[in-house]
RODO-2510 file (C-alpha; in nm, 4 decimals, decimal comma):
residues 103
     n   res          X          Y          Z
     1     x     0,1660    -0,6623    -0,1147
     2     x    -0,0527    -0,5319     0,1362
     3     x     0,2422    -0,2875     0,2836
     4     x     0,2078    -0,1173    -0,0662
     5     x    -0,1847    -0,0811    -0,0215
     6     x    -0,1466     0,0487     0,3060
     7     x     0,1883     0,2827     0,1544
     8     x    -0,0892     0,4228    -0,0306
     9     x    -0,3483     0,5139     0,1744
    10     x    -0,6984     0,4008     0,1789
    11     x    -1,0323     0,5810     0,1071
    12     x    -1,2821     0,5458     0,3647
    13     x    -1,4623     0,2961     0,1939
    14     x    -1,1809     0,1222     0,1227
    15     x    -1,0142     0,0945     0,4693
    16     x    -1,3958    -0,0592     0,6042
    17     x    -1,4143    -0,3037     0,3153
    18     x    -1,0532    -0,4869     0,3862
    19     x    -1,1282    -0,4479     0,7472
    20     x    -1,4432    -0,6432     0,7315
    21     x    -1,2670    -0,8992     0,5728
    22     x    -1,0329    -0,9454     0,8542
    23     x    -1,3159    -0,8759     1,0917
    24     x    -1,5137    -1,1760     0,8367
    25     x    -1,1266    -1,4024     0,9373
    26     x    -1,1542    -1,3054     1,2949
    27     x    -1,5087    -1,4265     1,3628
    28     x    -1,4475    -1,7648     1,1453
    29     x    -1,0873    -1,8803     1,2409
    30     x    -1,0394    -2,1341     1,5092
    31     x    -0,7254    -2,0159     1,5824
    32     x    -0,7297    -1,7450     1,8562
    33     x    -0,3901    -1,6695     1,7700
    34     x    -0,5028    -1,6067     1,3951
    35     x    -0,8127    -1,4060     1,5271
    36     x    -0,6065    -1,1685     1,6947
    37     x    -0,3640    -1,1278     1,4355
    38     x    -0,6584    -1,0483     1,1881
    39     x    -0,8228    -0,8038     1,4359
    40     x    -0,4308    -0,6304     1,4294
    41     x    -0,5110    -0,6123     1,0230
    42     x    -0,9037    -0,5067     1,0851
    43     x    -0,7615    -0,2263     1,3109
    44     x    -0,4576    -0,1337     1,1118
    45     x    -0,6626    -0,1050     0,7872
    46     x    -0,9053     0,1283     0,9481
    47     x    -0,6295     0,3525     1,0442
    48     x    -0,4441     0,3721     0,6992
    49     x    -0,7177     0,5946     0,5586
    50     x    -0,6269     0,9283     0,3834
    51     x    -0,6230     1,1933     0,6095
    52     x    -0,7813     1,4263     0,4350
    53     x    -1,0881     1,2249     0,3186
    54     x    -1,0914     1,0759     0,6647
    55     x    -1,1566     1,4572     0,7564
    56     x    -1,4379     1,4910     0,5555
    57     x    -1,5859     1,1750     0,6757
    58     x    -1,5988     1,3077     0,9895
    59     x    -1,7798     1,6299     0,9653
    60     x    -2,0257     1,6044     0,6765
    61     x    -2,3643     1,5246     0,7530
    62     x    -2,4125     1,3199     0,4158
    63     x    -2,6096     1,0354     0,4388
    64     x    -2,3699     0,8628     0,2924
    65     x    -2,0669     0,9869     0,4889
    66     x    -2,3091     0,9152     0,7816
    67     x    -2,3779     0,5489     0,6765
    68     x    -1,9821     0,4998     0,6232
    69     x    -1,9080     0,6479     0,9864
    70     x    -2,1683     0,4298     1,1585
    71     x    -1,9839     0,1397     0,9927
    72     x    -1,6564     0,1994     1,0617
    73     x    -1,7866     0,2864     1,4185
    74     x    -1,9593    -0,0366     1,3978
    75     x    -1,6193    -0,1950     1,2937
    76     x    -1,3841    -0,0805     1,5642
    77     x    -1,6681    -0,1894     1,8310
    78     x    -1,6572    -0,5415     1,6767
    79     x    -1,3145    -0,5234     1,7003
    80     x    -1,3224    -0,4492     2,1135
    81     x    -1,5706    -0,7435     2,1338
    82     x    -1,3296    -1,0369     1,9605
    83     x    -1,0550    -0,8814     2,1300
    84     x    -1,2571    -0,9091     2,5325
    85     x    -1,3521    -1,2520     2,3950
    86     x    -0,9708    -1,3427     2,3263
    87     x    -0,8723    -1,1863     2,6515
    88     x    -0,7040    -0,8560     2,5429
    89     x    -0,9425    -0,5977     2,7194
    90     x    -0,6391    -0,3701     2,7189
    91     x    -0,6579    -0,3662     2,3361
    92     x    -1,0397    -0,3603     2,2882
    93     x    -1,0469    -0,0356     2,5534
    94     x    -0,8558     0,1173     2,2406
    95     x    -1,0848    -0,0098     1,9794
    96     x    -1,4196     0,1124     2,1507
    97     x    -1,2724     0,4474     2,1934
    98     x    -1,2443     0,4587     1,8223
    99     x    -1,5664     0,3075     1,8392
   100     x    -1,7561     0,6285     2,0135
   101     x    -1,4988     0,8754     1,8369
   102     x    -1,6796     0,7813     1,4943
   103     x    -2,0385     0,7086     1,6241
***
């Protein structure tokens, strides 16, 4: 099921809402094995959004579009810190990239 959402693309707002629930997993999961696979999900959701709306997203200056960058910002740099705190600073390097590409 989720390869056909991801098939698909995502909206913006879509691709932050299922990876916040991941992100949600990560943070509450005892298992650092499970916390890293749901931080592979947080990341891969982000990255399955349309292209073209993902554009858009980018350059307007919409508060909205604003809010939504700052959170998916916000996302990927949560991502980098529960991957340094599960020992894959190779990993989170990639994630806070993304982090200052949307911020």
């Amino acid at each position: 099921m989720l390869s056909r959402v991801f098939a698909s693309g995502l909206s913006p707002q879509q691709a932050l809402e299922l990876a916040n629930l991941h992100l949600e997993n990560a943070l509450t999961t005892k298992d650092p094995e499970l916390a890293l696979k749901c931080c592979d999900y947080a990341e891969a959701a982000l990255s399955r959004m349309k292209r073209p709306a993902k554009k858009i997203v980018m350059s307007s200056l919409r508060a909205d579009d604003l809010a939504l960058r700052d959170g998916i910002a916000a996302a990927y740099s949560e991502i980098g810190k529960l991957l340094i705190s599960l020992g894959n600073s190779a990993k989170a390097q990639v994630s806070n990239k993304k982090a200052e590409k949307w911020g």
